[in-house]
C-alpha positions as CSV (number, residue, x, y, z in Angstrom):
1,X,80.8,92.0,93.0
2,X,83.9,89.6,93.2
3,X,83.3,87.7,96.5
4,X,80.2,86.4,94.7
5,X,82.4,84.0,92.9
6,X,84.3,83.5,95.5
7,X,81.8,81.7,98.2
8,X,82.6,78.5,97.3
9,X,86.3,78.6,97.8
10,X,85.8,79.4,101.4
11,X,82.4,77.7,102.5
12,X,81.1,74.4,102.0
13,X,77.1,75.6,102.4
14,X,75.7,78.9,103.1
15,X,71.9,79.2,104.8
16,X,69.9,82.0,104.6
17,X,66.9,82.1,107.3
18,X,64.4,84.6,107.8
19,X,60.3,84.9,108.2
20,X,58.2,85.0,105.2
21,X,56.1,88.2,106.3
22,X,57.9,90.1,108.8
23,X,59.4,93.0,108.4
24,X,62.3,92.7,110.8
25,X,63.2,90.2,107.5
26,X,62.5,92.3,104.4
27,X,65.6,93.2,103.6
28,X,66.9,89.8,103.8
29,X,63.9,88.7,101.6
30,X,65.2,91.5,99.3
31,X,68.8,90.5,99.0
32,X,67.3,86.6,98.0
33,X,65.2,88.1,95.8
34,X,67.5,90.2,93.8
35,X,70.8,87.9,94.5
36,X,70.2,84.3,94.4
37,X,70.4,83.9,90.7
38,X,73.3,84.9,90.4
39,X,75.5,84.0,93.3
40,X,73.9,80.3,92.3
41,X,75.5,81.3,88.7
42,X,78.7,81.6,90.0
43,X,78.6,79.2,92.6
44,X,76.6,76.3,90.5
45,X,78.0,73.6,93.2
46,X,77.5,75.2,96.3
47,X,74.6,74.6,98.6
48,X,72.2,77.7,99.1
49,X,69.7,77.2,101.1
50,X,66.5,78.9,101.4
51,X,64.8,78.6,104.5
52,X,61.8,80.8,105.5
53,X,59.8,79.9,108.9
54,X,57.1,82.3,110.7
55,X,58.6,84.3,113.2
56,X,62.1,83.6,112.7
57,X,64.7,86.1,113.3
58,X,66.9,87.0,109.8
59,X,70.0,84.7,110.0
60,X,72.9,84.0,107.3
61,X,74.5,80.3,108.3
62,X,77.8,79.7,106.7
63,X,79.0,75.8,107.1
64,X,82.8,75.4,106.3
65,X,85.2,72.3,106.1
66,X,85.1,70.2,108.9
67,X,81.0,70.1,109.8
68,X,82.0,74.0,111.3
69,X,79.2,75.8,111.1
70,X,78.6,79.3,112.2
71,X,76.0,82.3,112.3
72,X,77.9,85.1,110.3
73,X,75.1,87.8,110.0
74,X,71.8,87.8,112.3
75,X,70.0,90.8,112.9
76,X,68.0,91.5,116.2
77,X,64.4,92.9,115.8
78,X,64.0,96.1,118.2
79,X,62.2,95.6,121.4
């Protein structure tokens, strides 16, 4: 896909959080999984961070110029 290579021109460092075991985060887990290589590849000096935590809600973090960081993709779990 062609926004892949095209992160970096609009971000300054994307975060990806989710939990390690839930599955409220599997497909996020998924989409690291089977993506990370190769939006690092075309990206080699942007900042992807990995964080998993227990119990934490699937997030995407995107920081852009100016310290401006905001939450671009969470998904709620169902009550």
């Amino acid at each position: 896909m062609a926004w892949r290579g095209q992160l970096s021109k609009s971000i300054k460092e994307l975060r990806v959080l989710f939990c390690q075991t839930s599955p409220a985060s599997s497909s996020t887990r998924a989409f690291v999984e089977n993506n990370y290589k190769e939006l690092k590849k075309a990206n080699p000096k942007l900042p992807i961070l990995i964080r998993e935590c227990s119990g934490t809600q699937p997030q995407l973090w995107a920081r852009y110029g100016c310290g401006a960081d905001e939450c671009v993709f969470w998904i709620r779990m169902s009550d």
